[in-house]
C-alpha positions as CSV (number, residue, x, y, z in Angstrom):
1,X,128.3,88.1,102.4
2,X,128.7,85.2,100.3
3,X,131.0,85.3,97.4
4,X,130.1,85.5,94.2
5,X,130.8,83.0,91.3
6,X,132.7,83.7,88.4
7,X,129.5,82.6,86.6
8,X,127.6,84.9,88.0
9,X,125.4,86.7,85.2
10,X,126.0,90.5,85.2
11,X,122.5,91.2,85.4
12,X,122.2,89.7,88.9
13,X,124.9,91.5,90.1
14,X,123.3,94.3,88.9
15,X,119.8,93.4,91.4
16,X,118.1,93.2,87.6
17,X,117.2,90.5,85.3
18,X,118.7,89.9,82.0
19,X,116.3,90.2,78.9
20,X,115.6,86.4,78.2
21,X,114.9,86.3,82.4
22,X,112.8,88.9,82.3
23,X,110.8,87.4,79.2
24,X,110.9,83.5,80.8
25,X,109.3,85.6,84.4
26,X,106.6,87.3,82.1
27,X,105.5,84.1,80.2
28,X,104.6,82.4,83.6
29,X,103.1,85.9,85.1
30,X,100.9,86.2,81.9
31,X,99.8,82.8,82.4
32,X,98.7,83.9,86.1
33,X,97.3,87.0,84.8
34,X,95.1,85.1,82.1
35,X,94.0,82.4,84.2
36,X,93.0,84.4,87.6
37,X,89.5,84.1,89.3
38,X,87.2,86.8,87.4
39,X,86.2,88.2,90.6
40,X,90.0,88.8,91.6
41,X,90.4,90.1,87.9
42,X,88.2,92.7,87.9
43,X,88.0,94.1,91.2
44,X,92.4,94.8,90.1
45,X,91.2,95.8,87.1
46,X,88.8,98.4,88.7
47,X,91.8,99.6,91.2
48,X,93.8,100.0,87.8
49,X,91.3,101.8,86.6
50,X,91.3,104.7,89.4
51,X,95.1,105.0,89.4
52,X,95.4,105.6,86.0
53,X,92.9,108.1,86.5
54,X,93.9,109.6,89.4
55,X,97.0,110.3,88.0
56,X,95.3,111.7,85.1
57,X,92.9,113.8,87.4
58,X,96.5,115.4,88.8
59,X,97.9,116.1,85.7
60,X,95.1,118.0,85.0
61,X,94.7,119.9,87.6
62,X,98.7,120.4,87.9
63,X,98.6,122.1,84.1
64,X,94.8,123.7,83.9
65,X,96.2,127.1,84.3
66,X,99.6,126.8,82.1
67,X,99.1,128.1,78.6
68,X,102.4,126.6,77.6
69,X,101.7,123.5,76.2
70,X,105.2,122.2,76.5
71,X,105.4,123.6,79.7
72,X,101.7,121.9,80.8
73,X,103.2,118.3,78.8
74,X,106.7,118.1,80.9
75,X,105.0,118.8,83.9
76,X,102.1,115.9,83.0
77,X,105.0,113.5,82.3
78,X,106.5,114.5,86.0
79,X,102.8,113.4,87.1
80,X,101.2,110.9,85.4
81,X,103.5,107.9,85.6
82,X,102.8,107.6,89.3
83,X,99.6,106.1,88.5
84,X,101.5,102.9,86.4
85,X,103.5,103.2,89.6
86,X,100.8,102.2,91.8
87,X,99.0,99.8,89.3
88,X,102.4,98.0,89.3
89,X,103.6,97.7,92.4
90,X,99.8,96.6,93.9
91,X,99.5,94.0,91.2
92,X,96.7,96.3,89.3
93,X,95.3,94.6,86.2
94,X,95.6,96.9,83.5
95,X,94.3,96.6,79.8
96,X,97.4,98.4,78.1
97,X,99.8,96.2,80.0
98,X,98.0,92.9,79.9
99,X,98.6,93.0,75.8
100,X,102.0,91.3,76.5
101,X,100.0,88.1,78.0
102,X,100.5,87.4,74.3
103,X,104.1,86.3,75.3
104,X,102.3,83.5,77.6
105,X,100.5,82.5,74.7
106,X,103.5,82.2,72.3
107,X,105.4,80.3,74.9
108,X,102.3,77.7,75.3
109,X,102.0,79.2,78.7
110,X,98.6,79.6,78.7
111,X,95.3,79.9,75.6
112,X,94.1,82.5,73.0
113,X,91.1,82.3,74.5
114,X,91.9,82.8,78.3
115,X,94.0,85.6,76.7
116,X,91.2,87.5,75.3
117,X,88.9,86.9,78.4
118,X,91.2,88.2,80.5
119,X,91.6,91.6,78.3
120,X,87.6,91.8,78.1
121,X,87.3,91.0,82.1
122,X,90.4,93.8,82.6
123,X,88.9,96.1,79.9
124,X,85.8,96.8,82.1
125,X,86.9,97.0,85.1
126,X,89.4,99.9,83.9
127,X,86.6,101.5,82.6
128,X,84.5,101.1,85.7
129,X,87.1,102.5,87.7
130,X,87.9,105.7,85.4
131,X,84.4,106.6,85.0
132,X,83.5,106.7,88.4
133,X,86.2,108.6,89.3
134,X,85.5,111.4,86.2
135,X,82.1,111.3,87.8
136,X,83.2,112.2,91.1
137,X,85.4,115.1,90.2
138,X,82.9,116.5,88.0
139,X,80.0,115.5,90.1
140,X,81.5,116.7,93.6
141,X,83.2,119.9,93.7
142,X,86.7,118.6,92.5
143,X,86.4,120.6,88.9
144,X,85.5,124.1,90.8
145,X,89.2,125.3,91.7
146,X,90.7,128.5,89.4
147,X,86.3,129.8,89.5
148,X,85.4,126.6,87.6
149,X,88.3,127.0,84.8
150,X,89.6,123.3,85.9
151,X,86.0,122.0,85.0
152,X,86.5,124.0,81.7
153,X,89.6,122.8,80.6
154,X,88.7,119.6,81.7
155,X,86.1,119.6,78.7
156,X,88.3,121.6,76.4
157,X,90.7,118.6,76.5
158,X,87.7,116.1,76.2
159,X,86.9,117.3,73.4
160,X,89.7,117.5,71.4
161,X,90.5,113.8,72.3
162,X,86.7,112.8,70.6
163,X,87.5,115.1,67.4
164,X,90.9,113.3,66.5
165,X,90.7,111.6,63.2
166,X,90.3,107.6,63.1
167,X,93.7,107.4,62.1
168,X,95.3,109.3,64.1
169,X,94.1,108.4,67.2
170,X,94.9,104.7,66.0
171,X,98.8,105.5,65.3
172,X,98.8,107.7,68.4
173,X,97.8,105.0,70.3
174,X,100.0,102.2,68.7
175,X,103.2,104.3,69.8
176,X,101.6,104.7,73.2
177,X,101.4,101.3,74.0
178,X,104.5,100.4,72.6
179,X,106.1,102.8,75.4
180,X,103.8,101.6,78.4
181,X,104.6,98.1,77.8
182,X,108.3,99.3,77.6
183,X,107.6,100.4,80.5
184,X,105.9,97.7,82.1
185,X,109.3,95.3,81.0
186,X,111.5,97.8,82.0
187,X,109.6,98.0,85.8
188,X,109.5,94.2,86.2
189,X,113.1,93.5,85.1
190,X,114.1,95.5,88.7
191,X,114.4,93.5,91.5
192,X,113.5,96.6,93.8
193,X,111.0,98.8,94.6
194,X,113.1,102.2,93.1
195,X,114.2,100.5,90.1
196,X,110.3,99.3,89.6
197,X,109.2,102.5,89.9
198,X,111.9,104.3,87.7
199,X,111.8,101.7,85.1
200,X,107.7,102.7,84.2
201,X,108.1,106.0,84.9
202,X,110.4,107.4,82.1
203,X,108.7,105.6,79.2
204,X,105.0,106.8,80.6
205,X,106.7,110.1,81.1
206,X,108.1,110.2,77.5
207,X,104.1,109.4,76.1
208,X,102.9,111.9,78.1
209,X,105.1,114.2,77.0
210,X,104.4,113.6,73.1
211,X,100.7,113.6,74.0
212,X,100.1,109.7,72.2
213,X,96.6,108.0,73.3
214,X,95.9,105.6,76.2
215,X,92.9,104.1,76.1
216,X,92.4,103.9,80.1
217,X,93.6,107.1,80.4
218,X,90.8,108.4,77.9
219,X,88.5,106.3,80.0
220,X,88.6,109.1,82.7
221,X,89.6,112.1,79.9
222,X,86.3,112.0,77.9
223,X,83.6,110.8,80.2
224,X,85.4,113.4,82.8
225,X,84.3,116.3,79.8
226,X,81.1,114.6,79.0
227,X,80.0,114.8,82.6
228,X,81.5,118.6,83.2
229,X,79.6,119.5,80.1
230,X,76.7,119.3,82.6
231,X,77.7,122.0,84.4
232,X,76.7,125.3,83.3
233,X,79.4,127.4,84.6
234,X,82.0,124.8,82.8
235,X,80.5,124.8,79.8
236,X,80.5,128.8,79.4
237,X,84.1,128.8,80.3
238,X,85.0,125.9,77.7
239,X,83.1,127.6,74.9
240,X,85.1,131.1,76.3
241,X,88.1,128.8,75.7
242,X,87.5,128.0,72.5
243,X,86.2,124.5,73.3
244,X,84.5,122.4,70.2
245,X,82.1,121.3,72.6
246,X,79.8,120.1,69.6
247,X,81.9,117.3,69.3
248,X,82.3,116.1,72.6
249,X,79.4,113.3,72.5
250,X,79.3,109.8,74.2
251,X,79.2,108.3,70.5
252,X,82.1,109.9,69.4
253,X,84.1,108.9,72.8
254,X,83.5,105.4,71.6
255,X,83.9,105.6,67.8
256,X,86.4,108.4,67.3
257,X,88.9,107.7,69.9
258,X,88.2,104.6,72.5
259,X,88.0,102.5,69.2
260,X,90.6,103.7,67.3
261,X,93.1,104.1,70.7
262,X,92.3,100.4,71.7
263,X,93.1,99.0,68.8
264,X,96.1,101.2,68.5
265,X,97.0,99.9,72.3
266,X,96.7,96.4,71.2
267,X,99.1,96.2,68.3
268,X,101.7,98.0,69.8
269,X,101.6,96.0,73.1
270,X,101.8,92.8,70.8
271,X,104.8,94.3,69.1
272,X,106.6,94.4,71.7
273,X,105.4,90.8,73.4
274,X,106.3,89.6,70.1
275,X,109.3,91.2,70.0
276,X,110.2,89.9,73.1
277,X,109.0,86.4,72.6
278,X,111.5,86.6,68.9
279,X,114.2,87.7,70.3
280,X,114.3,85.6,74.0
281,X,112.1,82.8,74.2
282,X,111.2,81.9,70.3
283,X,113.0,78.0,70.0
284,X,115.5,78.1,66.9
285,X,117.1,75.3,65.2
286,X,117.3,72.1,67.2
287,X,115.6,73.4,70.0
288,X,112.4,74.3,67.1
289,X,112.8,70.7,65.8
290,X,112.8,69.3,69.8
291,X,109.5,71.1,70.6
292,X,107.8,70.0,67.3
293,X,108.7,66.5,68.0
């Protein structure tokens, strides 16, 4: 085993990388993320897409039948970050994560534009993937276990998610983001796989937990309830449930809660990319007056 150096940072003996590391790594992957083939960014983003929901579909299907909610939320936390997991560890292009590319940008990495054409590329193919999948479980049998109270709740949840007030689905969604992305640092400043995976789980866990607003989540949530809502037998247990199915509309999907929760997304994954970038990477003195020169 070769010896170590006395200047050896801390962090590498560790098997992690220090903060300004970990920022410097993400300022040339965000520049790879930003400039990848379309075809190679969506078909990822798609993939991301059906992990997130998958591990939304579980968490569902885990807590259907728990009337505890903080008993249902805990064991949706256990759940859900399995899905980041994947999306991480596969190289999954996901919307909520690919805020921080902003960090590329700030470091002159890579373009605004190539930024924002990489989230609209990643944005759809999320969506693609989390719709097809709330298709096939509401479509195919997946929503009939407990007699068709899975495809019930399924909507009950829908529809709350659609009736939340713009605001609070924007400052639910903010906080969200600010935790995946957390998460998404935390992962990628492990140099193996457990540390990867423990580093996105507990942040994901701890927004599951609180119940704040993820827009690819919803992507499977909402169009999951919309297409349940089909179903007769659903639909008489939701209402049974005490399901607001009234509200539960592809309209209000889009304006009351995928508008509000992107937006939300975005600002706090660029509060923490800029946060980053301040604190790491952002020249200062003569290094500022260098780079201006």
């Amino acid at each position: 085993m070769a010896e170590l150096s006395k200047n050896t940072p801390k962090a590498d003996v560790l098997n992690m990388y220090t903060p300004t590391r970990l920022t410097q790594n993400y300022a040339k992957e965000g520049k790879n993320k930003a400039e990848k083939a379309i075809h190679k960014s969506l078909i990822m983003a798609v993939l991301a897409g059906l992990f997130i929901a998958l591990g939304s579909a579980v968490s569902s299907t885990a807590t259907h039948s728990i009337t505890d909610i903080s008993t249902a939320r805990v064991i949706s936390g256990l759940l859900f970050p399995f899905g980041l997991g994947m999306v991480i560890l596969l190289g999954g292009e996901l919307f909520t994560g690919s805020t921080l590319i902003c960090i590329s940008v700030l470091s002159g990495e890579t373009t605004t534009f190539k930024m924002l054409r990489s989230w609209c590329i990643v944005y759809l193919g999320n969506f693609i993937g989390a719709v097809l999948l709330a298709a096939a479980c509401a479509w195919f049998g997946q929503m009939d276990q407990s007699a068709g109270a899975l495809g019930a709740y399924t909507i009950k949840v829908a529809a709350a998610k659609a009736s939340l007030p713009f605001s609070s689905a924007l400052v639910m969604g903010i906080f969200c983001n600010i935790l995946v992305c957390t998460g998404v640092l935390c992962s990628l400043s492990a140099k193996d796989t457990a540390g990867r995976i423990m580093g996105a789980y507990i942040p994901v866990a701890f927004f599951i937990i609180c119940g704040f607003e993820h827009c690819v989540a919803n992507m499977y949530y909402i169009p999951a309830g919309i297409f349940a809502l089909q179903n007769p037998q659903y639909a008489s247990l939701a209402m049974e449930m005490g399901a607001s199915i009234a509200e539960l509309s592809w309209k209000n999907f889009f304006l009351n809660n995928l508008l509000p929760v992107t937006l939300g997304n975005i600002l706090g994954g660029v509060f923490i990319g800029v946060s980053m970038w301040v604190c790491n990477l952002r020249p200062t003195g003569r290094r500022f007056k260098e780079r201006k020169t």
